[in-house]
C-alpha positions in Angstrom: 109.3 88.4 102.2 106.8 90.1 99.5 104.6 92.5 101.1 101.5 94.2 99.9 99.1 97.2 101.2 96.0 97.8 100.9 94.1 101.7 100.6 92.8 101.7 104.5 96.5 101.6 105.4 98.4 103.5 103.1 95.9 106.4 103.3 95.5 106.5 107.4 99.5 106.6 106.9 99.4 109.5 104.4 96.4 111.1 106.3 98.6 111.3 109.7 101.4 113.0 107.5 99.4 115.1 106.1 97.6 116.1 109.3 101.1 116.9 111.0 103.7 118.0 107.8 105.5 120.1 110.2 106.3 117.2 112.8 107.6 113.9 112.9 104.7 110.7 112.9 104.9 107.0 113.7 102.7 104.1 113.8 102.1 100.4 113.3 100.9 98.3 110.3 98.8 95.5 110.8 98.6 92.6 108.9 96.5 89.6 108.5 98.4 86.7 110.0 100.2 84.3 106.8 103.2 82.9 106.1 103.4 83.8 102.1 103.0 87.4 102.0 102.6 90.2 104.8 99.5 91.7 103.6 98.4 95.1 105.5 95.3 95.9 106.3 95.3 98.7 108.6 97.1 101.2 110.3 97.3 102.7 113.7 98.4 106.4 113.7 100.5 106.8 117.4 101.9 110.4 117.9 103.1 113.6 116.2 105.8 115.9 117.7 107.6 113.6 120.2 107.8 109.7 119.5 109.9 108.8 122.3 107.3 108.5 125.1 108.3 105.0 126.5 105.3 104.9 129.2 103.0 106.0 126.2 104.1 103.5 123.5 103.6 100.8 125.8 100.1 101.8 126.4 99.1 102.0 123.3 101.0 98.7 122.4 99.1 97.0 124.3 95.7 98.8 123.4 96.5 97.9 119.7 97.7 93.8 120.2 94.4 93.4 122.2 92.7 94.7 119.1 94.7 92.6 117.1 94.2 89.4 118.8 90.6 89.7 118.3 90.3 90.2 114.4 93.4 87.9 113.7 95.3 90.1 112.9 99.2 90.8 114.4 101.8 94.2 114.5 103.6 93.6 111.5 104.8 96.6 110.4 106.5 100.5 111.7 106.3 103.5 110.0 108.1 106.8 111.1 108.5 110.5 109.2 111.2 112.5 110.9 110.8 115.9 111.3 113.4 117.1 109.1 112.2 117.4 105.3 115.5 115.3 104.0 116.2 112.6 106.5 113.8 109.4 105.7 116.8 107.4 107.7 116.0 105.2 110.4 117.2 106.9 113.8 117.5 105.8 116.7 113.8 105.6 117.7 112.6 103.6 114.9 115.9 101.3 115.3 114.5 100.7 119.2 110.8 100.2 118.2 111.4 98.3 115.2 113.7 96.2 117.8 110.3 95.5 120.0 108.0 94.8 117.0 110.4 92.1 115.6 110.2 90.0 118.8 107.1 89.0 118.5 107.4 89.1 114.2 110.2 88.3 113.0 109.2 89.1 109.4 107.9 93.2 110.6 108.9 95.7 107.5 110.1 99.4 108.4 108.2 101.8 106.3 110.5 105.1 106.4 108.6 108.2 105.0 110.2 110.2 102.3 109.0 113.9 102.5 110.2 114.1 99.0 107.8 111.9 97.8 104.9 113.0 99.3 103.3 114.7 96.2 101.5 111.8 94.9 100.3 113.4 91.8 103.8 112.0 90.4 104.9 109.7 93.0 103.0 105.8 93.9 104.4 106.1 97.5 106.2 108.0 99.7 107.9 106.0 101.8 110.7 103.5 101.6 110.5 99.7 103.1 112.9 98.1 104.9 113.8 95.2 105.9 116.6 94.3 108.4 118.9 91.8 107.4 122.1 90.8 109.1 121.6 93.6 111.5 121.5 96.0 109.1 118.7 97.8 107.2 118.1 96.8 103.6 115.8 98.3 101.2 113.0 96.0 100.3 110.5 98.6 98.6 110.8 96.2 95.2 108.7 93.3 96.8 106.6 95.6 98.0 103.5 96.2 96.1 101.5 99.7 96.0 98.3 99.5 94.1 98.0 102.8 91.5 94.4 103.4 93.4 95.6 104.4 96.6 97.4 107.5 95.9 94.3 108.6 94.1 92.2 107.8 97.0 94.6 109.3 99.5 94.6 112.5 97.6 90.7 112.4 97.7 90.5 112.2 101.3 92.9 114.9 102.0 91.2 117.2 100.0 88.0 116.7 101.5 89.3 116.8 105.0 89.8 114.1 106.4 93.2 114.0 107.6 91.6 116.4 110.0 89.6 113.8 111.2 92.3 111.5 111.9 93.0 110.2 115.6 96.4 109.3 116.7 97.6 107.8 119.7 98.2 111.0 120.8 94.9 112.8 120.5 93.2 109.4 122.3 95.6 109.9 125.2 94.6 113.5 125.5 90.9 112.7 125.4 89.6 109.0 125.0 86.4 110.3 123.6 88.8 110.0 120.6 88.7 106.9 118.8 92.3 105.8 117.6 90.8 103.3 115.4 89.4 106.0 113.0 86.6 104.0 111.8 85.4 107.0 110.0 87.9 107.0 107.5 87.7 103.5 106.5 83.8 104.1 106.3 84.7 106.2 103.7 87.3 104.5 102.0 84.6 101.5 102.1 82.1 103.8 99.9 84.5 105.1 97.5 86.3 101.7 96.3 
């Protein structure tokens, strides 16, 4: 299936790298609910450091499908950066997650994040899409289209700061002053495009 992106989600995914380089991230892509073409809209940042908190994931599953099921919107996507700076394979926690994901959408893309390809200067994107297809993991990055905007914009709110401004999962849990839906950021994106 052809998939697309949009600058709110590739840059809350670039910002949540960015605000953690030292430690592995995950989170979910939403999409706008269509049978032709999985089109993401957002992104939901979920934790830094240790991805494996069953209890936590299931929380903030939850929090984030309730969400969805009031803008139309469904959990259509996974994307994980592992904490070593040369492994952008799936492991076993993305395999697992991924497995939960596709149960309710069967179509849901993995987007693996390549360290490598994180200077965006030179590089469009910096992660790989995946697709699984008899029960294994094929690369589906060339039906996947990245607009030559968003790495610009990324960059822009990186260097003024805002990936320091990004909530995750994580930071909600730990205080729930802390808005996971970071509707800062796409304030901002909003005003620049």
């Amino acid at each position: 299936m052809n998939s697309e992106i949009n600058s709110l989600a590739y840059s809350k995914m670039f910002l949540h790298l960015a605000k953690y380089p030292e430690l592995s991230v995950n989170g979910v892509l939403l999409s706008q609910k269509s049978d032709l073409i999985l089109h993401f809209v957002d992104c939901v940042p979920l934790f830094h450091g240790i991805l494996s908190l069953t209890p936590m994931l299931e929380i903030s599953l939850t929090q984030i499908d309730a969400y969805c099921s009031k803008r139309n919107l469904i959990i259509s996507g996974y994307y994980q950066a592992n904490e070593n700076l040369n492994d952008s394979q799936p492991n076993l926690i993305a395999m697992k997650i991924m497995e939960k994901i596709k149960e309710n959408n069967p179509d849901a893309l993995l987007f693996m994040i390549d360290n490598r390809l994180t200077d965006l200067d030179e590089n469009d994107r910096f992660y790989n899409v995946l697709s699984l297809i008899d029960k294994s993991w094929k690369d589906a990055s060339v039906m996947h289209t990245v607009s030559d905007e968003h790495a610009h914009i990324a960059l822009s709110l990186v260097q003024r700061n805002f990936h320091r401004k990004l909530v995750d999962f994580d930071n909600h849990l730990d205080s729930i002053s802390l808005d996971w839906r970071n509707n800062q950021i796409k304030e901002e994106i909003d005003r620049t495009i």
